[in-house]
Backbone of each chain as ProteinMPNN parsed JSONL, in Angstrom:
{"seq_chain_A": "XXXXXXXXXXXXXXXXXXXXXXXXXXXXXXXXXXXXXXXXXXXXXXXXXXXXXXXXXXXXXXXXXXXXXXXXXXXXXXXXXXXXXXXXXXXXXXXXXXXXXXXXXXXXXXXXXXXXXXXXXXXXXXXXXXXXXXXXXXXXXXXX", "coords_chain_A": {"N_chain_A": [[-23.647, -15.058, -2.755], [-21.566, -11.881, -2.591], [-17.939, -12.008, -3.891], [-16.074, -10.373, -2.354], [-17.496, -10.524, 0.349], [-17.725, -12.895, 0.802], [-14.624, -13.6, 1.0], [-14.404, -11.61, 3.119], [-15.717, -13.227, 5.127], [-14.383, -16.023, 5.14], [-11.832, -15.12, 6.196], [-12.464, -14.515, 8.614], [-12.994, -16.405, 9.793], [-11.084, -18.167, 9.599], [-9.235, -16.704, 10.951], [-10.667, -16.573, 13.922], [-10.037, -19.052, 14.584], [-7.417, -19.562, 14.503], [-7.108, -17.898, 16.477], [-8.417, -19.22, 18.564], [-7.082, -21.75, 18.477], [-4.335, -20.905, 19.179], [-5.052, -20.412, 22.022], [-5.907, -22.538, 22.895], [-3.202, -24.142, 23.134], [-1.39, -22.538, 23.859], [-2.272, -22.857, 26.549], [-2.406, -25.362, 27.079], [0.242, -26.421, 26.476], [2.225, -24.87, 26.954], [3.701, -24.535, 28.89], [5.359, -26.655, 28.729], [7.434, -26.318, 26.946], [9.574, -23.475, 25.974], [9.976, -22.463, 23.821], [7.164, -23.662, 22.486], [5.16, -21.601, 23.633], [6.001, -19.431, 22.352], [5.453, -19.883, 19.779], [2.667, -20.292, 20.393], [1.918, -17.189, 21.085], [2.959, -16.286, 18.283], [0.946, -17.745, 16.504], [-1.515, -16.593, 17.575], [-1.343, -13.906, 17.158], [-1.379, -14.028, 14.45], [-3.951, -15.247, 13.886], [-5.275, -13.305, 15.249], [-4.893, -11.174, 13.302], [-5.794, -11.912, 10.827], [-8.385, -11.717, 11.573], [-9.289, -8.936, 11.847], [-8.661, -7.783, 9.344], [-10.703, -9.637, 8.11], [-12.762, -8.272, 9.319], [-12.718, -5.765, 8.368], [-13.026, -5.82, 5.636], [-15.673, -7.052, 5.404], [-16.865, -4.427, 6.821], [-16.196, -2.542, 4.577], [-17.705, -4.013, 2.69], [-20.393, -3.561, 3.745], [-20.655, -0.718, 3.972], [-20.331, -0.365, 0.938], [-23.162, -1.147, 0.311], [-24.562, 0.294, 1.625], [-23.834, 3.157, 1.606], [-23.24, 4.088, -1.119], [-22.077, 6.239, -2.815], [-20.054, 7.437, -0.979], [-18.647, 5.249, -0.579], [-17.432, 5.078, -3.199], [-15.469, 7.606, -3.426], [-13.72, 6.595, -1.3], [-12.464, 4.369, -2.673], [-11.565, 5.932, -4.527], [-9.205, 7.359, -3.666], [-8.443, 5.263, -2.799], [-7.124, 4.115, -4.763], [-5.524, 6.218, -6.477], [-3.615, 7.882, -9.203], [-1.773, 9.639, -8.065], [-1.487, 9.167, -4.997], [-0.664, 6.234, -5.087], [2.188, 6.451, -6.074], [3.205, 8.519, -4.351], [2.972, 6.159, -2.107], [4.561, 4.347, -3.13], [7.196, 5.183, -3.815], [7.798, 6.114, -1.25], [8.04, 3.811, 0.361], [10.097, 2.758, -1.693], [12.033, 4.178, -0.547], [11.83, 3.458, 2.502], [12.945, 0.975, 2.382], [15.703, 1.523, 1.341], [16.937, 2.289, 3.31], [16.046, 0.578, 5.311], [17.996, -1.007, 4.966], [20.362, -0.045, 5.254], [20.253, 0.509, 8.251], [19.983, -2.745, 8.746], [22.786, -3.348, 8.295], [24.084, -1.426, 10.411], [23.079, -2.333, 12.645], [23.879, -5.223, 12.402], [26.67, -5.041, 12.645], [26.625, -3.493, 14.998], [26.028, -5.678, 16.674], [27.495, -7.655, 16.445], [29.983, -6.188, 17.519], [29.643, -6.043, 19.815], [29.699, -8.73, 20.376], [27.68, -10.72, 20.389], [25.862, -13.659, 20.402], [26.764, -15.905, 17.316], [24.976, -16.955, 16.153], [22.525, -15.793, 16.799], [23.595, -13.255, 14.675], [23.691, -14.966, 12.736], [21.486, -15.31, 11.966], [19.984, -13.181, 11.74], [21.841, -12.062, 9.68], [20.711, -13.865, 7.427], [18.448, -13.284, 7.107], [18.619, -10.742, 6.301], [19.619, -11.065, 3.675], [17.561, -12.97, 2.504], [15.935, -10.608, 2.261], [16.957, -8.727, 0.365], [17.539, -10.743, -1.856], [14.759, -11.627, -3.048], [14.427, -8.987, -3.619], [15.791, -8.647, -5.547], [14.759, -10.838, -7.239], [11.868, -9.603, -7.82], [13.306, -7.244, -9.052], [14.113, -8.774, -11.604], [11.486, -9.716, -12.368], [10.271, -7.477, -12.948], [12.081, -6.741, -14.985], [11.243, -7.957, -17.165], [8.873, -7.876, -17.706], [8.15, -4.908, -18.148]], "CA_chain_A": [[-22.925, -14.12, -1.89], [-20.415, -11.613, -2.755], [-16.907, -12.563, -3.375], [-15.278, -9.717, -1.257], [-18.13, -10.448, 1.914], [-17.139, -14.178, 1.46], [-13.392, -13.719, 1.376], [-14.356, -11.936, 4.625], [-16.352, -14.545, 6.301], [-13.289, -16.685, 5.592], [-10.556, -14.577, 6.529], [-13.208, -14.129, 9.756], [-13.668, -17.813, 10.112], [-9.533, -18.882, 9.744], [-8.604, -16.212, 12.177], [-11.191, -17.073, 14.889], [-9.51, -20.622, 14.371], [-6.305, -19.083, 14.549], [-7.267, -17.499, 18.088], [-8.686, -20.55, 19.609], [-5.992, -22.936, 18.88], [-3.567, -20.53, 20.464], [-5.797, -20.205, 23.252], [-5.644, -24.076, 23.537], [-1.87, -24.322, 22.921], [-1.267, -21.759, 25.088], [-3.215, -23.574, 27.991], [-1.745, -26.751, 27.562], [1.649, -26.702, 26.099], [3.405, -23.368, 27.102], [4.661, -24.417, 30.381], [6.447, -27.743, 28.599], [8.813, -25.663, 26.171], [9.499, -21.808, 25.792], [9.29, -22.29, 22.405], [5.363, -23.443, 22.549], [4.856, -20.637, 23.794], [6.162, -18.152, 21.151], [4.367, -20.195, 18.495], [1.101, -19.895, 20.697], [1.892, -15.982, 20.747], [2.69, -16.134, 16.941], [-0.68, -17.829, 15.82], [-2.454, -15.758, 17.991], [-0.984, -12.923, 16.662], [-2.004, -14.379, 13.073], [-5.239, -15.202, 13.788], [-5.997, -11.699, 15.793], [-4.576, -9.95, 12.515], [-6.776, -12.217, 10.01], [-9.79, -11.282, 12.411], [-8.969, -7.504, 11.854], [-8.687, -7.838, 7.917], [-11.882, -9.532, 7.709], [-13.872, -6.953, 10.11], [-12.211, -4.372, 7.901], [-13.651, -6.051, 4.659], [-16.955, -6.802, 6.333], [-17.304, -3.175, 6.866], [-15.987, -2.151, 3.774], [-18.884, -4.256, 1.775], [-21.166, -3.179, 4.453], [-20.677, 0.935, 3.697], [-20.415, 0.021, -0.248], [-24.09, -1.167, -0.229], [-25.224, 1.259, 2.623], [-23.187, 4.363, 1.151], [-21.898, 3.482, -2.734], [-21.165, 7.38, -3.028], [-18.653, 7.425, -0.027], [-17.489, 4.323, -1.249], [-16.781, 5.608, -4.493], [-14.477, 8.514, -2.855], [-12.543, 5.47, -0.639], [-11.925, 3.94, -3.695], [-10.79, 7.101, -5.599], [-8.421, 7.92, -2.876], [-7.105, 4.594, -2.921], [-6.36, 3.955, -6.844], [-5.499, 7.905, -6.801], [-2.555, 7.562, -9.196], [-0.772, 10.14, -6.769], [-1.353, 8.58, -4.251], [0.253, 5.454, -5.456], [2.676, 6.866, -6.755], [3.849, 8.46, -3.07], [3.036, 5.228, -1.503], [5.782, 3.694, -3.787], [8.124, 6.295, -3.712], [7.769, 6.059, 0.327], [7.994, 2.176, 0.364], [11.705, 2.533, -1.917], [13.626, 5.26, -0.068], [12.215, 2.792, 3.261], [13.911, -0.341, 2.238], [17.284, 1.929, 1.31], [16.922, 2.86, 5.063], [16.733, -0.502, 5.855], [19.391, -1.527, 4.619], [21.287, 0.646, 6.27], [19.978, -0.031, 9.475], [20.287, -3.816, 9.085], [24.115, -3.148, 8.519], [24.168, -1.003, 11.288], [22.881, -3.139, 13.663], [24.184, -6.282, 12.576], [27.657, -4.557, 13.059], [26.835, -3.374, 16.863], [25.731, -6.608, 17.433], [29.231, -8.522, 16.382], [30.712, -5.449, 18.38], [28.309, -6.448, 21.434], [30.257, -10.017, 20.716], [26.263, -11.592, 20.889], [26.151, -14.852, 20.04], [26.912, -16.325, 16.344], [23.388, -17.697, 15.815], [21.757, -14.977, 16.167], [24.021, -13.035, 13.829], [23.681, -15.503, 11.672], [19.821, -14.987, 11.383], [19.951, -11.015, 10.872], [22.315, -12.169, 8.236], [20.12, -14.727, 6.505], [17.303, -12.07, 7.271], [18.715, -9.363, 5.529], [19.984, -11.917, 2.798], [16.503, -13.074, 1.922], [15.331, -9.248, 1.995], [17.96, -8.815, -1.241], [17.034, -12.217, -3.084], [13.555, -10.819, -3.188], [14.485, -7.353, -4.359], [16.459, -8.815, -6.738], [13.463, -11.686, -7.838], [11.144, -8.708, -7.834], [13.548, -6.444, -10.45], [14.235, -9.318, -13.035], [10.563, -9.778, -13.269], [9.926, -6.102, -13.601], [12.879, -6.311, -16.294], [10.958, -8.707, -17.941], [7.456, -7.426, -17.59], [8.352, -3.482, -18.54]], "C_chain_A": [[-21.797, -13.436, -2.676], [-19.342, -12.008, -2.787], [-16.29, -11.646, -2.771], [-16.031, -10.26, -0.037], [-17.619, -11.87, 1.926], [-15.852, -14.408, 1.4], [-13.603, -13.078, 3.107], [-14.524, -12.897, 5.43], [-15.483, -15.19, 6.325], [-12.184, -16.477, 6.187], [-11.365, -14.86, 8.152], [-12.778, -15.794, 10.69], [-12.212, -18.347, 10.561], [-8.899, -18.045, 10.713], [-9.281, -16.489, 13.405], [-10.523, -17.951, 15.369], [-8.658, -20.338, 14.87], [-6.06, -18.839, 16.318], [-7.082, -18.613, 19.094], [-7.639, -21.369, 19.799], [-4.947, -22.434, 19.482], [-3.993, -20.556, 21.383], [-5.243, -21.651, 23.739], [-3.907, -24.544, 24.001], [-1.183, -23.489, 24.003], [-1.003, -22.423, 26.558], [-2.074, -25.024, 27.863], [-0.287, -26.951, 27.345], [2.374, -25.869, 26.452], [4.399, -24.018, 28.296], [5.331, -25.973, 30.15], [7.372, -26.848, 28.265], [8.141, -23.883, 26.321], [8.762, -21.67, 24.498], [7.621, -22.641, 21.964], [4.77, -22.405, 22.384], [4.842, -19.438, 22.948], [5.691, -18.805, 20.084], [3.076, -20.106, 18.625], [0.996, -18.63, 20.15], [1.883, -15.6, 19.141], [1.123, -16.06, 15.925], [-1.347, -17.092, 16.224], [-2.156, -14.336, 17.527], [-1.443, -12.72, 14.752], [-3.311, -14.205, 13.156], [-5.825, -13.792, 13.943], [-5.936, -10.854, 14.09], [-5.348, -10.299, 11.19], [-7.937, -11.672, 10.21], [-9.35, -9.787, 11.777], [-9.224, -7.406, 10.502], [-9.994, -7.976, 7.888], [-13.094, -8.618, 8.446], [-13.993, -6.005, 9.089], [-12.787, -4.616, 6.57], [-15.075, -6.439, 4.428], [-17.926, -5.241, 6.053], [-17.231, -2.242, 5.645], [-17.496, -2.637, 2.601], [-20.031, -3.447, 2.511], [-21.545, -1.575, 3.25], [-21.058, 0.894, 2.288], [-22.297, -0.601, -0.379], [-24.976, -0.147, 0.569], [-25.105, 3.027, 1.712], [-22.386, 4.308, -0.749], [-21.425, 4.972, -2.74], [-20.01, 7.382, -2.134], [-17.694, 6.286, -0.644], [-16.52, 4.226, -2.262], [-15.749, 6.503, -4.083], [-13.647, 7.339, -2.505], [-12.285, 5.234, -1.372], [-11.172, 4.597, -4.416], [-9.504, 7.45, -4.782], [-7.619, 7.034, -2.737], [-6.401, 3.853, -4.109], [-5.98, 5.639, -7.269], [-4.213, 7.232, -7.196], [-0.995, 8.106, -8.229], [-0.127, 9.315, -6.049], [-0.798, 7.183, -3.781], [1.511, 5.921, -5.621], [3.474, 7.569, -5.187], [4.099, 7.368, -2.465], [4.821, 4.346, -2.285], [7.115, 4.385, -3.553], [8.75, 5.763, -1.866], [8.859, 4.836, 0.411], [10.148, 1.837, -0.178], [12.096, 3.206, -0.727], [13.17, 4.349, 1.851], [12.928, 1.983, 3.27], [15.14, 0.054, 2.168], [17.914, 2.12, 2.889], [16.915, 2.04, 5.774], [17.536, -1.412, 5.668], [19.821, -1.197, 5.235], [21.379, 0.257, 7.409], [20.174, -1.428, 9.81], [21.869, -3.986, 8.821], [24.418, -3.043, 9.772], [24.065, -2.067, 12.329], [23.547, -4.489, 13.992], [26.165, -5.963, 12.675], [27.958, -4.286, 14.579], [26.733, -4.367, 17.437], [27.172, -7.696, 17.543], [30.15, -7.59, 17.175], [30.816, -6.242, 19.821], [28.971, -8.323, 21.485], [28.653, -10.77, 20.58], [26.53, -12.961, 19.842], [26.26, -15.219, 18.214], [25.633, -17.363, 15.547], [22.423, -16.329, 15.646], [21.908, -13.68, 15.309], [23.606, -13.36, 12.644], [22.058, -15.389, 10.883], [19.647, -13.868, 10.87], [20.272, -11.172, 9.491], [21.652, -12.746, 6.656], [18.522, -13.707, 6.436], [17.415, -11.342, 5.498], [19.381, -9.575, 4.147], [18.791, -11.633, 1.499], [15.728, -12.016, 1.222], [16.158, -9.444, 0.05], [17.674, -9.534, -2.366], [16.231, -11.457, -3.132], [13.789, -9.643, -3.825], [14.974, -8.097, -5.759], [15.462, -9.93, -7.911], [13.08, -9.89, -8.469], [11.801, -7.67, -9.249], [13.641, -7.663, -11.624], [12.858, -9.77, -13.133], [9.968, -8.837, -13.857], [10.601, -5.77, -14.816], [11.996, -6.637, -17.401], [9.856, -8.084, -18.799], [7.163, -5.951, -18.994], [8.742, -3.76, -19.679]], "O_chain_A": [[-21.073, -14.14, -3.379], [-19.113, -12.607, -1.736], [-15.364, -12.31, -2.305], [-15.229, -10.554, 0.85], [-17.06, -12.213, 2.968], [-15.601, -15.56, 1.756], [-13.196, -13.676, 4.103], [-13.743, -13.362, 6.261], [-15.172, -15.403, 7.497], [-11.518, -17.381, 6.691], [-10.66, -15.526, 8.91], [-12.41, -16.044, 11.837], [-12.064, -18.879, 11.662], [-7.996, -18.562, 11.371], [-8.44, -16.724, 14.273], [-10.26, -17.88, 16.57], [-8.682, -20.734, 16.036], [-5.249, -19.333, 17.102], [-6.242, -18.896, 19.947], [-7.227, -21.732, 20.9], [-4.397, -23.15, 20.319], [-3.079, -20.848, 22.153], [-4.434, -21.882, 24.637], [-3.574, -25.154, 25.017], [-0.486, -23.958, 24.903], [-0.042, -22.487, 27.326], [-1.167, -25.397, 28.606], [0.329, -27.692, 28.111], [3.547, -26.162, 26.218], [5.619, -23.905, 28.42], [5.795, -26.553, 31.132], [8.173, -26.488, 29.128], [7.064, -23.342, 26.576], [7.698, -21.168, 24.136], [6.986, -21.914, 21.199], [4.04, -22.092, 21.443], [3.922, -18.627, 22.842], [5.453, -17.992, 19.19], [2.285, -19.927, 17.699], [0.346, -18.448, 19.121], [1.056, -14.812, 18.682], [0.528, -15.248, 15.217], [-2.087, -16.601, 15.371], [-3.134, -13.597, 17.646], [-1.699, -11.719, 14.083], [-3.889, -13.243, 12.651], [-6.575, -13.213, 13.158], [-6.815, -10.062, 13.75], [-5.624, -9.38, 10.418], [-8.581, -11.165, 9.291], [-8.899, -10.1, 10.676], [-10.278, -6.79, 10.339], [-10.703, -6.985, 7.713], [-14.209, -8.424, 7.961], [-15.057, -5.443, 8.833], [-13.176, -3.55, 6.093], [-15.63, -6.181, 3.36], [-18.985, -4.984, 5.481], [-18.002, -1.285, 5.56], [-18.133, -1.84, 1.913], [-20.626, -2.63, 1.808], [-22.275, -1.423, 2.27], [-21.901, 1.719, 1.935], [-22.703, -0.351, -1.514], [-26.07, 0.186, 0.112], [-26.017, 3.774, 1.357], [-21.257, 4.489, -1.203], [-20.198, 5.039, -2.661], [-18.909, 7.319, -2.68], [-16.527, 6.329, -1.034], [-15.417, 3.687, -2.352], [-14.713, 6.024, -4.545], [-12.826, 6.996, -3.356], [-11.248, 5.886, -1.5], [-10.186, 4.107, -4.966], [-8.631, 7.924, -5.509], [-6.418, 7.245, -2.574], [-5.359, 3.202, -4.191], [-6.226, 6.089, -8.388], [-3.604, 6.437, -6.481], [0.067, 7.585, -7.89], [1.005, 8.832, -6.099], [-0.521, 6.888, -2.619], [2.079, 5.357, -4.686], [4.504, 6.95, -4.92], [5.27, 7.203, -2.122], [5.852, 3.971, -1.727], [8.031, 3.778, -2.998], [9.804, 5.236, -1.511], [10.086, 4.887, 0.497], [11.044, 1.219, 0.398], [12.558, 2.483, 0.155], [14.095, 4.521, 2.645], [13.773, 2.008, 4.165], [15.968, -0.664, 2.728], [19.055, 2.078, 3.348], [17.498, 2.152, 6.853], [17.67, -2.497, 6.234], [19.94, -1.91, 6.232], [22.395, -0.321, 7.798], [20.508, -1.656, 10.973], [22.241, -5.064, 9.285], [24.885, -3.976, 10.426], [25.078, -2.595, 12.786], [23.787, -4.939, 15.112], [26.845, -6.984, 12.783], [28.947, -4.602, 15.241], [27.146, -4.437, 18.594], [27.643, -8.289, 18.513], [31.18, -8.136, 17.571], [31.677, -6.766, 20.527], [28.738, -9.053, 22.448], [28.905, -11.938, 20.875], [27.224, -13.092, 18.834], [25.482, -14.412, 17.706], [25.622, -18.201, 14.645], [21.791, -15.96, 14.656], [20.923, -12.98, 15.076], [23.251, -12.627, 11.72], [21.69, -15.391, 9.708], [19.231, -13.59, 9.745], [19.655, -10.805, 8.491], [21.84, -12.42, 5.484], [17.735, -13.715, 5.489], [16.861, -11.353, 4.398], [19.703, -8.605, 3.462], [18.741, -10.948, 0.478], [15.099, -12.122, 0.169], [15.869, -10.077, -0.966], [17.575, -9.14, -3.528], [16.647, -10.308, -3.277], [13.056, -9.436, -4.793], [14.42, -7.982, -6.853], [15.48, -9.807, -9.136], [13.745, -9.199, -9.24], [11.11, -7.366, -10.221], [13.122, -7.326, -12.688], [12.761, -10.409, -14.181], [9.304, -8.928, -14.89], [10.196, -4.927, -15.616], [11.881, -5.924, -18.398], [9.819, -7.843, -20.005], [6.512, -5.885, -20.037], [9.058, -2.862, -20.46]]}, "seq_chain_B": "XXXXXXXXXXXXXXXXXXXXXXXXXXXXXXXXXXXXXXXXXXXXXXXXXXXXXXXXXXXXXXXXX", "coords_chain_B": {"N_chain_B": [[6.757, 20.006, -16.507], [4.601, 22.101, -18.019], [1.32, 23.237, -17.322], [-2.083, 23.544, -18.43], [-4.809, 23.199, -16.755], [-5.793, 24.626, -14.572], [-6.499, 26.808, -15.586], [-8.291, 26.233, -17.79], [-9.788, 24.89, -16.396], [-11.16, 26.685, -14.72], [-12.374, 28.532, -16.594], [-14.268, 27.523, -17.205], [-15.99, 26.761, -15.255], [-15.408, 24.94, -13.003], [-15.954, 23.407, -10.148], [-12.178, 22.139, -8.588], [-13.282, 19.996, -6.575], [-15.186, 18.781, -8.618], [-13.917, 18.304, -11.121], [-12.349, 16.254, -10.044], [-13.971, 14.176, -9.476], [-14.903, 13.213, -11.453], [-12.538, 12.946, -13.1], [-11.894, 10.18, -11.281], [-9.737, 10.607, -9.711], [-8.319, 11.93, -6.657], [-8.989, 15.36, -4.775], [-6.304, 16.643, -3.858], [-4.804, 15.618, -5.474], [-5.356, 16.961, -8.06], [-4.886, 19.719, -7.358], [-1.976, 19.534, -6.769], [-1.389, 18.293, -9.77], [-2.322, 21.176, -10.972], [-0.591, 23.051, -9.549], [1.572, 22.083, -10.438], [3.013, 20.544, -9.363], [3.212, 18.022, -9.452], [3.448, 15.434, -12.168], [1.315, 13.894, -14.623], [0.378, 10.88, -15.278], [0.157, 8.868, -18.577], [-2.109, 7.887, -19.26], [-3.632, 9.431, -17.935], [-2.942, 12.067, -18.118], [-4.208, 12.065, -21.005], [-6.911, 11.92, -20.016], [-7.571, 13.663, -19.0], [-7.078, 15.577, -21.302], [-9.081, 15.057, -22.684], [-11.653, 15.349, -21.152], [-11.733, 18.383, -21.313], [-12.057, 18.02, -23.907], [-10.109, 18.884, -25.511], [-6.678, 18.842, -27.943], [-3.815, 16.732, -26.339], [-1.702, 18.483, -26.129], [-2.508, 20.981, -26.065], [-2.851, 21.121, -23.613], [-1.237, 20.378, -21.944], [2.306, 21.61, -21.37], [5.088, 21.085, -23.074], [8.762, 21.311, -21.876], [11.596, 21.508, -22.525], [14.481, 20.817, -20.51]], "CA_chain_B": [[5.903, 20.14, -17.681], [3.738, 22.505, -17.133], [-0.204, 22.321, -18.225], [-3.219, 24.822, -18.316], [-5.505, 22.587, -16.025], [-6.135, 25.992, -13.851], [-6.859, 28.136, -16.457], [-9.331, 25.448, -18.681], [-11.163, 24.174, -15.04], [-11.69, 28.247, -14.005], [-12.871, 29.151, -17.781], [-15.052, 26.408, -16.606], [-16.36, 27.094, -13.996], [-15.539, 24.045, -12.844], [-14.378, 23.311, -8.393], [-11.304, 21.115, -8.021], [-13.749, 18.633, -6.631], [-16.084, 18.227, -9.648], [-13.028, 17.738, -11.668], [-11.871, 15.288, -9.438], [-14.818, 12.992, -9.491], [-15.143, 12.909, -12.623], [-11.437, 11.796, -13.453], [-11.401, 9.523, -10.695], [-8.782, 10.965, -8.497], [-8.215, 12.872, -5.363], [-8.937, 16.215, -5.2], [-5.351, 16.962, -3.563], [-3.981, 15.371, -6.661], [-5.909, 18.019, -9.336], [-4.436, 20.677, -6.483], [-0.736, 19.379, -7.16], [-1.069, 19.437, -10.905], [-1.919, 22.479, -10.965], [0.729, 23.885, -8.973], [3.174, 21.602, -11.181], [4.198, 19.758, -8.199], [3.184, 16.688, -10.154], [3.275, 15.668, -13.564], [0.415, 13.146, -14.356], [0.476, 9.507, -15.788], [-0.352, 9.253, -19.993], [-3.014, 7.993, -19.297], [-4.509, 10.508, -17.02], [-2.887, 13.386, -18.903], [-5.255, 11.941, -21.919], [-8.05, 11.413, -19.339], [-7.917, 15.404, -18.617], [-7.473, 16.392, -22.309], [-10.665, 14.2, -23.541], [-12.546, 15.918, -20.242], [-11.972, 19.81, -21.646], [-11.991, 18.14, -25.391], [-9.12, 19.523, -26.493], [-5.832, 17.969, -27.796], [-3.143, 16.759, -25.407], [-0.253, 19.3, -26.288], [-2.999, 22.11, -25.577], [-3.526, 21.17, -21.953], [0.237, 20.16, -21.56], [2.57, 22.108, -22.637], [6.19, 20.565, -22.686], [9.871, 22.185, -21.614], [12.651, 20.907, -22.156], [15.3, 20.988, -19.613]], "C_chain_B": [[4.701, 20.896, -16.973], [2.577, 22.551, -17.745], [-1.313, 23.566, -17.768], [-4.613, 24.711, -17.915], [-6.259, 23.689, -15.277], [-7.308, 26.962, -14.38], [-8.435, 27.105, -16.89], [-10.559, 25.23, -17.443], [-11.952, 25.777, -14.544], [-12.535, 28.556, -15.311], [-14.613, 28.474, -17.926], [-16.189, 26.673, -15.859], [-16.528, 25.948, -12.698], [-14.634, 23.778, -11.312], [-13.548, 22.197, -8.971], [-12.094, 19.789, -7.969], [-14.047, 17.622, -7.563], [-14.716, 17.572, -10.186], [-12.348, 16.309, -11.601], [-12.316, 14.126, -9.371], [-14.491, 12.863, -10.962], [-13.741, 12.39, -13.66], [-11.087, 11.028, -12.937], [-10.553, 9.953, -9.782], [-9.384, 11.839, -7.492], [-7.979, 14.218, -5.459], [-7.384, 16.98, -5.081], [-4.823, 16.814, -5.095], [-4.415, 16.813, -8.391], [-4.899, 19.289, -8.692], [-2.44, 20.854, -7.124], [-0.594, 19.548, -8.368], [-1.265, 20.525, -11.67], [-1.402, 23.219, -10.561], [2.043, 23.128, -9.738], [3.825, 20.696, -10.324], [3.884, 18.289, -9.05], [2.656, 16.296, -11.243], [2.32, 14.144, -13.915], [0.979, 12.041, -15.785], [0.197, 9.609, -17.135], [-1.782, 9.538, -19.906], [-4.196, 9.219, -18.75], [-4.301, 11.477, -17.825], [-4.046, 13.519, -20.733], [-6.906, 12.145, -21.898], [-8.601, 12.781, -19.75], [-8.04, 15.994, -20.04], [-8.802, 16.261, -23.285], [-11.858, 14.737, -22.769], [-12.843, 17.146, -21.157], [-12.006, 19.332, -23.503], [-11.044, 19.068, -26.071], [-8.006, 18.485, -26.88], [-4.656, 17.793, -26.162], [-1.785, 18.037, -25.155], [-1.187, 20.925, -26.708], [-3.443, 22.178, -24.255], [-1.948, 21.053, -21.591], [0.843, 20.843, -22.081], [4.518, 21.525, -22.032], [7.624, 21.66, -22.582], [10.888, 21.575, -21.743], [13.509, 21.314, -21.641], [16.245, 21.804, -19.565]], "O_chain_B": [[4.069, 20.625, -15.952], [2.548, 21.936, -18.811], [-1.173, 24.329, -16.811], [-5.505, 25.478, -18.275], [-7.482, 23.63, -15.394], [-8.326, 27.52, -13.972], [-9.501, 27.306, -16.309], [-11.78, 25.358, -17.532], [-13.099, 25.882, -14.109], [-13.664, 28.92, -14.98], [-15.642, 28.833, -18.497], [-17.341, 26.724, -16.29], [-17.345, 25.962, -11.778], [-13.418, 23.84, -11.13], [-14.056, 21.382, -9.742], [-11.945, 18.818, -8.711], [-13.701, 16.444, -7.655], [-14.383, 16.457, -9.784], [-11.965, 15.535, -12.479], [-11.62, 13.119, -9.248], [-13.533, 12.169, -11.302], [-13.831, 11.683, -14.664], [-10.038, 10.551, -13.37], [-10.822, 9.414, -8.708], [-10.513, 12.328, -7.44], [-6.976, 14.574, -6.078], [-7.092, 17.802, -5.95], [-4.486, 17.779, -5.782], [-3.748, 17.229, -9.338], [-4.146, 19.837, -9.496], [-1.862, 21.808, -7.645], [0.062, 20.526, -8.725], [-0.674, 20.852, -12.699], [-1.545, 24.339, -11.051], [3.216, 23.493, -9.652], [4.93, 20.182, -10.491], [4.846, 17.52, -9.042], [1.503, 16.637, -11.507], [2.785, 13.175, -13.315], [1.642, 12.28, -16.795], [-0.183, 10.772, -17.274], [-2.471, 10.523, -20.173], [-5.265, 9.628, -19.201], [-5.292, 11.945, -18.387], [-4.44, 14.512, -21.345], [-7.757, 12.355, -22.763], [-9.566, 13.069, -20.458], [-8.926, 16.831, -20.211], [-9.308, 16.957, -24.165], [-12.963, 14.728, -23.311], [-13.915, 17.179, -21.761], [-11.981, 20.241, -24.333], [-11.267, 19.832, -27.01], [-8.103, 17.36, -26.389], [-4.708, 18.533, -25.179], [-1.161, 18.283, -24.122], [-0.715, 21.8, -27.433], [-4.208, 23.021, -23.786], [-1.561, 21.894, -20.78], [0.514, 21.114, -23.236], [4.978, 21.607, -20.894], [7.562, 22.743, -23.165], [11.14, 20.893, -20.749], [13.766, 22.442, -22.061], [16.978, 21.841, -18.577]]}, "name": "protein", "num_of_chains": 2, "seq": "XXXXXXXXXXXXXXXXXXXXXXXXXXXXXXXXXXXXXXXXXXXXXXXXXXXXXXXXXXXXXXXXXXXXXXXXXXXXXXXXXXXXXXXXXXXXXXXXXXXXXXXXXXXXXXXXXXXXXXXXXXXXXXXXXXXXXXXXXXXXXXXXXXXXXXXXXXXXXXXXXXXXXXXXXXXXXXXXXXXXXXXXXXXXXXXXXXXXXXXXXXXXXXXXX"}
C-alpha cells in the first residue's frame, strides 16, 4: 500500500476513535463534571478534524491515480515558490497582529477587572507564543 | 530586477501556461515576473535561463538601487 493512502487510513482510523470515545464520554460522564464535558467536546473536535485530513488525503491519492495530470497542477500550485513565498509573508505580518491583539485584549480584560486566572492564562498563552518564535529563530540562525 | 522573460517567451512563441508547466510553477507566478512584481528564487531564475538556454545575466538584468 501506499504510504500517503496508509497515513490516511490511519489518520481515518484514530479520528473515528477519536469520535466514538467522545460519543461515549459524552454519554456517560458529562453530566458528573463540566469539565468532562469540554474534554468530550475537545476530542470530538480532534477526532472530527483527523477524520477530515484523512478524507482529504484519501481523495487526494484517489485523483493522483485517477487524474496524475490535474494532480500535477495541485502540486505545482502548492510548491509554487510564489505562492510560498505569500503564504509566509501572510503568516509573519499575522502573528505581528497578534501580538497586538493579545496585548490589547489582555489589557481590556484587567480593565474589565476579570478574574486573575484567567489573565494569567492569556498571559502564559501569549508567553508560550514568544518562546516558540524565539526557539524557531535560533534554529533558523543556526540552520541559514 | 528586471528580466526579459516577456520578450524571450513571445520570440517564442511560447503561452504563459506552457512556460509554466514546464518550470513547475503557477501560471500567475510567470504573469508577476513579468510585470516585475516579483523577483524569482536562484534557483528558479537559473531554472528559466537553462529553459531559453541562455546565460543568467541575459534573462536578468540587474539595477542597482
Amino acid at each position: 500500500m501506499d504510504k500517503g493512502v496508509r497515513t490516511a487510513y490511519i489518520l481515518l482510523i484514530i479520528g473515528l476513535m477519536l469520535v466514538i470515545v467522545s460519543a461515549i464520554s459524552f454519554y456517560f460522564f458529562s453530566s458528573e463534571r463540566f469539565a468532562y464535558t469540554v474534554v468530550s467536546y475537545a476530542i470530538f473536535g480532534g477526532g472530527f478534524g483527523l477524520l477530515g485530513d484523512g478524507i482529504g488525503r484519501l481523495n487526494a491519492a484517489r485523483l493522483e491515480k485517477k487524474d496524475p495530470e490535474r494532480m500535477k497542477i495541485i502540486n505545482i500550485e502548492k510548491n509554487d515558490e510564489r505562492n510560498i513565498a505569500i503564504n509566509e509573508k501572510a503568516g509573519s505580518k499575522s502573528f505581528t497582529f497578534s501580538q497586538y491583539l493579545f496585548t490589547a485584549v489582555i489589557v481590556v480584560l484587567a480593565i474589565l477587572r476579570v478574574e486573575l486566572r484567567t489573565l494569567l492564562i492569556l498571559l502564559s498563552t501569549d508567553l508560550i507564543i514568544l518562546v516558540y518564535s524565539l526557539c524557531i529563530r535560533l534554529k533558523l540562525y543556526k540552520e541559514m | 530586477m528586471k528580466n526579459r522573460i516577456e520578450e524571450l517567451r513571445k520570440e517564442r512563441g511560447i503561452k504563459q501556461e506552457e512556460l509554466a508547466m514546464a518550470l513547475e510553477v503557477s501560471r500567475q507566478t510567470i504573469g508577476s515576473l513579468e510585470n516585475g512584481r516579483y523577483n524569482p528564487s536562484i534557483q528558479l531564475a537559473f531554472k528559466i535561463s537553462k529553459y531559453f538556454g541562455l546565460k543568467i545575466e541575459d534573462v536578468f538584468i540587474y539595477e542597482e538601487e
